[in-house]
Each structure stands twice: as C-alpha cells, then as structure tokens.
Residue frames as qw, qx, qy, qz and C-alpha x, y, z in Angstrom:
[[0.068, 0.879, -0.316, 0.349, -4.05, -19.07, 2.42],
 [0.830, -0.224, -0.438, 0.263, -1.02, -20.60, 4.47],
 [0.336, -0.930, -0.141, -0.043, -0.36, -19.45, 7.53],
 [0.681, -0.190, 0.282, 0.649, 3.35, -19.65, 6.85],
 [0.356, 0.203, 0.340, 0.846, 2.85, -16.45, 4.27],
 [0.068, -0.822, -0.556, 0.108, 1.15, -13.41, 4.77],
 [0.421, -0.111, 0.074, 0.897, 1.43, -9.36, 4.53],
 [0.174, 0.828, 0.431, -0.314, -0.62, -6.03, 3.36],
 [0.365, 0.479, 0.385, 0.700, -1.20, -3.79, 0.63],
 [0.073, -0.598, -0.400, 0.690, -1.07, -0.13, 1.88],
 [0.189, 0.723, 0.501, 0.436, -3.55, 2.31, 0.15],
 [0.121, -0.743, -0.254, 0.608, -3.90, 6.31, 0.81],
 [0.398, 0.869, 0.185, 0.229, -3.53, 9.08, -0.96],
 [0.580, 0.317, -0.300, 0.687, -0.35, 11.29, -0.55],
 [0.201, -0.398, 0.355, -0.822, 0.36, 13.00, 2.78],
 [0.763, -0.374, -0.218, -0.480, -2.16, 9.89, 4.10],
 [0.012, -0.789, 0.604, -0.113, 0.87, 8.42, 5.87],
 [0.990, 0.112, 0.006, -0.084, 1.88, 5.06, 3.97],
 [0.518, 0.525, -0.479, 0.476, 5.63, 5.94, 3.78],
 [0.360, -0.436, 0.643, -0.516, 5.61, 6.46, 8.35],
 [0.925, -0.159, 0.004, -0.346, 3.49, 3.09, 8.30],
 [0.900, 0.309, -0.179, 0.251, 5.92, 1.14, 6.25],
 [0.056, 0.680, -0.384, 0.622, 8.86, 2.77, 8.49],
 [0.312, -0.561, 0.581, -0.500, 7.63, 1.92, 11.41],
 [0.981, -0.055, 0.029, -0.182, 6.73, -1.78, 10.49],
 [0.759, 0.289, -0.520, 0.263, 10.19, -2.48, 9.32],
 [0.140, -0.480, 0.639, -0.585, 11.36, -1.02, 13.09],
 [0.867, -0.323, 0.235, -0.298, 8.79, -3.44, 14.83],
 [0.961, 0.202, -0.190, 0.012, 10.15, -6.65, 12.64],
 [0.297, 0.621, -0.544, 0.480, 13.43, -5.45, 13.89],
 [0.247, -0.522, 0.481, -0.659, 12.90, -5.34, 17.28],
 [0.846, -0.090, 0.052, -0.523, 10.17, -8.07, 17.37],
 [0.040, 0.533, -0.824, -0.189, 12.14, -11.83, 17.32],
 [0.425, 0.401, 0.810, -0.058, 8.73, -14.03, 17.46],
 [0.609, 0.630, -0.077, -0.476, 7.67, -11.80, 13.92],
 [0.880, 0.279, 0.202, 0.328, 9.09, -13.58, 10.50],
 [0.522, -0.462, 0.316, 0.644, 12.41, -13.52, 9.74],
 [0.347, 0.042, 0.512, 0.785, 11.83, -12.96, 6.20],
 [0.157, 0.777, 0.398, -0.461, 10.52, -9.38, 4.86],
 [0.302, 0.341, 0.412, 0.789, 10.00, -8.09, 1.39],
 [0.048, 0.838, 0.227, -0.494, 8.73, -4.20, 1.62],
 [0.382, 0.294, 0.500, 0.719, 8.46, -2.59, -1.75],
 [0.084, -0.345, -0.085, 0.931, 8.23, 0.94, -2.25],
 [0.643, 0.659, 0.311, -0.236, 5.05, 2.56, -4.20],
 [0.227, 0.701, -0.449, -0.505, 7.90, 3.67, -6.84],
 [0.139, -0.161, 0.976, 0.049, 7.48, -0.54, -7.41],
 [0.061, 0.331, 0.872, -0.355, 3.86, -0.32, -7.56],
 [0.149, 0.657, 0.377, -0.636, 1.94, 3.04, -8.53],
 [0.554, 0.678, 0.483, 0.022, 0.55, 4.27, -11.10],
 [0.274, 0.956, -0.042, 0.098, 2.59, 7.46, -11.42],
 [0.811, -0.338, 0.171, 0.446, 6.40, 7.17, -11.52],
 [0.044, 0.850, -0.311, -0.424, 9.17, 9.44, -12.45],
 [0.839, -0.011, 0.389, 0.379, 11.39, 7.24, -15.18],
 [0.597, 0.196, 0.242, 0.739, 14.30, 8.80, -16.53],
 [0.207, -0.062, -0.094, 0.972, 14.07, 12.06, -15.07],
 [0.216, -0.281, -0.559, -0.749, 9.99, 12.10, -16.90],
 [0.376, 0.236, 0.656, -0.610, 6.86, 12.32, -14.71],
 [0.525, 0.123, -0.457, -0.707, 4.14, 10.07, -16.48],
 [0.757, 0.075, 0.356, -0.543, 1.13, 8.30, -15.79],
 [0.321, -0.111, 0.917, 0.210, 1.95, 4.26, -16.77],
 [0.589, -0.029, -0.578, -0.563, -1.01, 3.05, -19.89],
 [0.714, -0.357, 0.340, -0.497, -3.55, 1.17, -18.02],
 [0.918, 0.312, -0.244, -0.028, -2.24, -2.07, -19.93],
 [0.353, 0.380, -0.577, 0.631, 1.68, -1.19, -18.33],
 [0.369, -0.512, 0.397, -0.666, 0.04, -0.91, -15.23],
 [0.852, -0.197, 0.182, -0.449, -1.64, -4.16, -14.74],
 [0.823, 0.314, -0.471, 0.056, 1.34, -5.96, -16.14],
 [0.010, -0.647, 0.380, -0.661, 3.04, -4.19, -13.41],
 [0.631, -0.322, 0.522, -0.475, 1.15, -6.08, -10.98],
 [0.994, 0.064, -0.087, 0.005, 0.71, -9.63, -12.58],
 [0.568, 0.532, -0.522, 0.349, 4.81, -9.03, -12.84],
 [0.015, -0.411, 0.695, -0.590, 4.99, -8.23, -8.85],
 [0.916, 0.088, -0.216, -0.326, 2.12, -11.39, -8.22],
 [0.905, 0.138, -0.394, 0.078, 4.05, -13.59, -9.49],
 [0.118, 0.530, -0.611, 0.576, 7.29, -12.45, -7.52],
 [0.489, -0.328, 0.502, -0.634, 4.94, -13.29, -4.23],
 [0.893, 0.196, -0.249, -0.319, 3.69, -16.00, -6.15],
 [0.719, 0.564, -0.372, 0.164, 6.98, -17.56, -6.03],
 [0.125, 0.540, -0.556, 0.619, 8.07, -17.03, -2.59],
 [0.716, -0.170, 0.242, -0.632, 5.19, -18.06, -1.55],
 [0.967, 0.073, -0.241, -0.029, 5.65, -21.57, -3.03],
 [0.523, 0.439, -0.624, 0.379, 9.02, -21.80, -1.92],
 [0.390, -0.443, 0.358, -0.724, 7.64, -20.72, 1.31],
 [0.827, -0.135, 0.112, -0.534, 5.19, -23.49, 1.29],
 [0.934, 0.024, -0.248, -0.257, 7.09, -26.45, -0.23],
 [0.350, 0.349, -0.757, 0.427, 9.65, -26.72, 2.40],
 [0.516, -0.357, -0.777, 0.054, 7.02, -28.03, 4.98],
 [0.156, -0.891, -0.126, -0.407, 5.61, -26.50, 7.74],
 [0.437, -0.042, -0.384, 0.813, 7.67, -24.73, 10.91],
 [0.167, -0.735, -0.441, 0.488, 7.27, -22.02, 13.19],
 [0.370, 0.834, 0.380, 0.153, 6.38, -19.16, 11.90],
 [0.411, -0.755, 0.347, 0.375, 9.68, -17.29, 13.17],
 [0.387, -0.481, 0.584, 0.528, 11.90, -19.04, 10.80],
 [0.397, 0.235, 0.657, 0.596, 10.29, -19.42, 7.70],
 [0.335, 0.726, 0.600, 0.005, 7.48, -17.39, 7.52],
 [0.268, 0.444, 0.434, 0.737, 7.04, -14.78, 4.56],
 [0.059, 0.794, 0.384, -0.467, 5.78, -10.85, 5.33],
 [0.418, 0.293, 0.374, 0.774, 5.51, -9.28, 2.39],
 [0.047, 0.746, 0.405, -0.527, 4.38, -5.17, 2.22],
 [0.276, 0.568, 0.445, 0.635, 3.50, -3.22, -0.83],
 [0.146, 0.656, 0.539, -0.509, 2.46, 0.25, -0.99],
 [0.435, 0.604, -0.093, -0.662, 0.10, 0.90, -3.43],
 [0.266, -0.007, 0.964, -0.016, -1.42, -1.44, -5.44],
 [0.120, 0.337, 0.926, 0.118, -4.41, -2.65, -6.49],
 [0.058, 0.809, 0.548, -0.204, -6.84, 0.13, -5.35],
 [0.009, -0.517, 0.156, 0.841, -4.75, 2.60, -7.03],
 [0.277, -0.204, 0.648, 0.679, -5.16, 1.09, -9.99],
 [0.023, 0.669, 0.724, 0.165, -9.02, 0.81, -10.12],
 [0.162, -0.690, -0.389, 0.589, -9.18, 4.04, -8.50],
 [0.127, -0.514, 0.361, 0.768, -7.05, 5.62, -11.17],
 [0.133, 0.227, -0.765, -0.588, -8.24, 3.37, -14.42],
 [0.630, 0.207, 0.321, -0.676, -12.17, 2.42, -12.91],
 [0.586, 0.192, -0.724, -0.310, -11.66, -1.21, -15.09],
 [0.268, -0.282, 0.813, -0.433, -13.09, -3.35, -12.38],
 [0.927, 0.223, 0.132, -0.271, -15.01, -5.50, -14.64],
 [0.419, 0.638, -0.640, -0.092, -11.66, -6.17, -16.41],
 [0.940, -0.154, -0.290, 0.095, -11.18, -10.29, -16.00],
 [0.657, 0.349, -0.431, 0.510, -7.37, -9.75, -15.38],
 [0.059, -0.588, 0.300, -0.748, -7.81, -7.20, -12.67],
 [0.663, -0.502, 0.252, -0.494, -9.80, -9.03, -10.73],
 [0.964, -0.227, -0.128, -0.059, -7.97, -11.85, -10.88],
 [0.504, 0.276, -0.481, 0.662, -4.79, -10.17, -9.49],
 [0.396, -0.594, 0.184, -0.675, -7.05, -8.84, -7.09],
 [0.909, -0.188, -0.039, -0.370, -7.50, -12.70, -6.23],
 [0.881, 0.194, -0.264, 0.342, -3.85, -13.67, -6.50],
 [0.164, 0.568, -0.457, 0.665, -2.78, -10.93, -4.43],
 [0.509, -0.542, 0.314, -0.590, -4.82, -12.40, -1.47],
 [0.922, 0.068, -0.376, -0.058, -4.38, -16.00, -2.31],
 [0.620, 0.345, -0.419, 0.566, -0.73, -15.41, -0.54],
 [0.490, -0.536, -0.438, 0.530, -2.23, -13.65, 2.38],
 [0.288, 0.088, 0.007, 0.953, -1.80, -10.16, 1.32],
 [0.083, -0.751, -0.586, 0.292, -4.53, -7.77, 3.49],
 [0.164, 0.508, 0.165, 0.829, -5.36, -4.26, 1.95],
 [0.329, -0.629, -0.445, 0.546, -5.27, -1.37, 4.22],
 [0.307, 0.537, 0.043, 0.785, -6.06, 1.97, 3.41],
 [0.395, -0.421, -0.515, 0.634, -5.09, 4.32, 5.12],
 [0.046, -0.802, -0.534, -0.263, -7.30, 7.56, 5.78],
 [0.227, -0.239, -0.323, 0.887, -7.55, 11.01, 6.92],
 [0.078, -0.746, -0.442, 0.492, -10.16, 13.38, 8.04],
 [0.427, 0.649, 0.469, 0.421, -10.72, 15.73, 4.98],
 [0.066, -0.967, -0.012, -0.244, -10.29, 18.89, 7.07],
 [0.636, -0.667, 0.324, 0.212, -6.86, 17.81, 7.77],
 [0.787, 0.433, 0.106, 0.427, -5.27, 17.41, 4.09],
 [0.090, 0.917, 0.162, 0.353, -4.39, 20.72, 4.12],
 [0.508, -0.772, 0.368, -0.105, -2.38, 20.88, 7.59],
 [0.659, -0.504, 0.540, 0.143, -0.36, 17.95, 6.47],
 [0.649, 0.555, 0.030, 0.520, 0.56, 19.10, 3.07],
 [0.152, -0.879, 0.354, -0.281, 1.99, 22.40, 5.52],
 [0.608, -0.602, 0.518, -0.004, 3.98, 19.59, 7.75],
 [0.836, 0.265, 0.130, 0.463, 5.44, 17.68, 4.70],
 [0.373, 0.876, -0.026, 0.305, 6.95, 21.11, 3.72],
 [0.477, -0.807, 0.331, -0.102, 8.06, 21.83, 6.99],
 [0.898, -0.236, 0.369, 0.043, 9.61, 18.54, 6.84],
 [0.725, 0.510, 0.256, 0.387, 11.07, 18.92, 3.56],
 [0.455, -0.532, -0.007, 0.714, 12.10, 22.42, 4.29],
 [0.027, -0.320, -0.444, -0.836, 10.37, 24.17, 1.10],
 [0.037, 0.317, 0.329, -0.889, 8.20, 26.99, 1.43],
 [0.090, 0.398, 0.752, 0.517, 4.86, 26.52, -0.74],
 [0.319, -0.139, -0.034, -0.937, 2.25, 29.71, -1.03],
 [0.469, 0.021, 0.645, -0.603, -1.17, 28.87, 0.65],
 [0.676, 0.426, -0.212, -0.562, -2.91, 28.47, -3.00],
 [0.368, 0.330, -0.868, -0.040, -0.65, 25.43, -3.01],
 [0.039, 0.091, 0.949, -0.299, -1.92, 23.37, -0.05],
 [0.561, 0.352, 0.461, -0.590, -5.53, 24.33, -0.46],
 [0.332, 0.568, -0.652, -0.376, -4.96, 23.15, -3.89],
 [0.588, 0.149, -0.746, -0.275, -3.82, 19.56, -2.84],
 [0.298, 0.175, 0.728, -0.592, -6.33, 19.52, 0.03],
 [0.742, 0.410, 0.044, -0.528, -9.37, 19.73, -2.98],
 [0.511, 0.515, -0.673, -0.143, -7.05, 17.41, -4.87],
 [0.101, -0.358, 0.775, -0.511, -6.70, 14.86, -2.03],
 [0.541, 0.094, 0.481, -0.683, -10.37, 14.90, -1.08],
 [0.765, 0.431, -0.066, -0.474, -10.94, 13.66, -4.20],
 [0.533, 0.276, -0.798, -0.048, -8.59, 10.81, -4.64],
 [0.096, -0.284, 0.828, -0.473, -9.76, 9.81, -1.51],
 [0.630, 0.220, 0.446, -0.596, -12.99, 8.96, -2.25],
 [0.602, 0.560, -0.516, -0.240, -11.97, 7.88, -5.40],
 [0.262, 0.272, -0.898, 0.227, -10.07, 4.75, -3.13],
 [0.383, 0.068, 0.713, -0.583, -12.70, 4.57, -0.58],
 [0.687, 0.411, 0.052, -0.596, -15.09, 3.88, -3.54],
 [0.488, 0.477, -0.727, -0.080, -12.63, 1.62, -5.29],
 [0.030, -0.134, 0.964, -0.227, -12.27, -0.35, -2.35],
 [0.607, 0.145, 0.427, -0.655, -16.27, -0.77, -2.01],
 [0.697, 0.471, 0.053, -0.538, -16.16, -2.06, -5.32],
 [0.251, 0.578, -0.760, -0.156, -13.35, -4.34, -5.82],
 [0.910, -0.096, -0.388, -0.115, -14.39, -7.41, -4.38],
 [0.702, 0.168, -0.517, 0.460, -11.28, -7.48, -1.89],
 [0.486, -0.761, -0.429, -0.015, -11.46, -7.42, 1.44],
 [0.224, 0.500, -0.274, 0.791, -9.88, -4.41, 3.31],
 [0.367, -0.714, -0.405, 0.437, -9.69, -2.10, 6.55],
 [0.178, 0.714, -0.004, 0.677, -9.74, 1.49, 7.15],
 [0.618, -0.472, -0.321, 0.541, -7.29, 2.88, 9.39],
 [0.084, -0.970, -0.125, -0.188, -7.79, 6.83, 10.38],
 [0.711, -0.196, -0.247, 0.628, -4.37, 8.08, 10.60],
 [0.240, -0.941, -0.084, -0.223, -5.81, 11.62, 11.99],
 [0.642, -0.759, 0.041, 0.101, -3.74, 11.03, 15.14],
 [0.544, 0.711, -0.443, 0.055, -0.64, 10.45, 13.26],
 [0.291, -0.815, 0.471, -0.173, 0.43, 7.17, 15.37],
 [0.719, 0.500, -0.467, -0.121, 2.29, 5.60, 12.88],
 [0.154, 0.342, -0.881, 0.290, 3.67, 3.16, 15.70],
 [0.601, 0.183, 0.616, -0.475, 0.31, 1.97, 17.12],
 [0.873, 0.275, 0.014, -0.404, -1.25, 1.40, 13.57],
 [0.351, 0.563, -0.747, 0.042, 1.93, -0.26, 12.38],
 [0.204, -0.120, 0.891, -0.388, 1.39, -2.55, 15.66],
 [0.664, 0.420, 0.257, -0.563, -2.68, -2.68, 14.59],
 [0.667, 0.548, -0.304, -0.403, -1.58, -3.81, 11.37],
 [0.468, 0.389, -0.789, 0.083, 0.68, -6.67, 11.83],
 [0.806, -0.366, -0.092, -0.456, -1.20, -8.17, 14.77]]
C-alpha cells in the first residue's frame, strides 16, 4: 500500500448514518489544508446492490454486481498508479482519498458468494490502494427511533407498522454485514453511531 493513496469503504444498513459520515468528511477535507488535495467520494447509488434505473427499483444479478465493482477497482486502480508514478511528495499535494459507500460487504451480505475467486480478489484490490472498510453500526433498539427522525427529516408521515417494520428489517441486514464482515477476509472497524456524532467519527475515520 503507498502511503501517497488511501481512503474507506463505508458499510451500514439504512438509517445507520453513511450518508452524515460522508458529509461531514467532505466538510473536514475542506476545512483541513494538511488533508489531500485530491478526493473522489462516490455515492452508494455508484456502488449498491439496489438502485433505482430508469424510474425501476431492482436488485442488480449477482454477476452485474461484481462487475460493478471490478469496473469501480479499476477506476482506483488507475488513480492510484497515476498517483504513484509521479514520485513521491507530501502528502498534501498529491495524495489520493478516495470514499465509497457501500461496497464489498453489501455484496457478500446480499449474494453470501464468498468463496467466489473474483470476489475475493476485489476484496484484495480494493485494499491494495489503501481502501479501509468501516461499518458503521447501531444499537438494535434504536432502528426504530431513527427510521421516525428520517421522516421527520423528510417531512412524511409513516404509520407506526411502518418503522417497526424496518426496525425487524434492519436488525437483520445488520447482522447479515456484521457476519459478512467476519467472513470476508478484509480487514475492517466498527464504529457505533448510537450517539449520532457524525463529526467526531468522520474525524475517527480519517485520522
């Protein structure tokens, strides 16, 4: 790994807050003038498994999915050399942060192929470049409360049957990821974003 290139793959489930994370990293890099200058952040709509296209909600083939990633790889792949074969410097002006969210551990989570050669060896090409998986967590008896504050947030009004719904719905993809990640071979952290303070981990995470 060169230390000229580096970055993280956020994990969670929805409502686990990877959209505030990514938010409040790009503020830091702003603000920050000894971080790198150069920052790719790619939405999960770049990344996940489920995507609206052309108006459709539908779950990618597990085959479309994993091209998906070898396709965004390489991208990093690529930057990453460029990164590397202009020599080294301070890490200000050249270096490379790249951020995904969602990624890898959806995809095992979702498609459980983790014997699959290919998989693991984007699992191995996403870290070659530096890229650190983080998922982020939450406290099972809190899904529930912060499917009620998306709404709020959104300003829609969902019946209770809804959020207890995708609080049982939640629980279970979460363990589903936390089980994925045990079993992928790639190294991770878990960061409890109970407290919701999506400016501390954001700082936690970029070090």
């Amino acid at each position: 790994m060169s230390e000229l290139s580096r970055g993280v793959m956020l994990e969670g489930v929805s409502c686990a807050g990877k959209t505030s994370v990514m938010y409040e990293i790009k503020k830091l890099f702003a603000a920050d003038g000894n971080l790198e200058r150069s920052i790719v952040m790619l939405s999960e709509h770049y990344t996940q498994v489920l995507n609206v296209i052309f108006g459709e909600l539908r779950h990618h083939e597990c085959g479309e999915h994993t091209d998906m990633l070898i396709e965004r790889v390489r991208m990093l792949e690529g930057l990453h050399g460029w990164t590397c074969s202009l020599g080294s410097h301070s890490r200000r002006s050249r270096g490379l942060y790249t951020v995904f969210e969602r990624g890898l551990l959806n995809h095992l989570a979702y498609y459980e192929d983790f014997d699959d050669p290919v998989v693991v060896g984007v699992g191995e090409r996403f870290a070659a470049p530096g890229i650190e998986t983080i998922v982020l967590a939450l406290s099972e008896n809190l899904f529930e409360k912060r499917s009620k504050l998306r709404c709020a947030q959104l300003n829609e009004s969902k019946p209770e049957a809804y959020h207890r719904a995708f609080a049982e719905d939640a629980k279970r993809q979460q363990a589903a990821l936390l089980a994925a990640a045990g079993r992928s071979g790639v190294p991770y952290r878990v960061i409890c974003t109970d407290e919701m303070e999506w400016e501390r981990y954001a700082r936690e995470i970029v070090g």
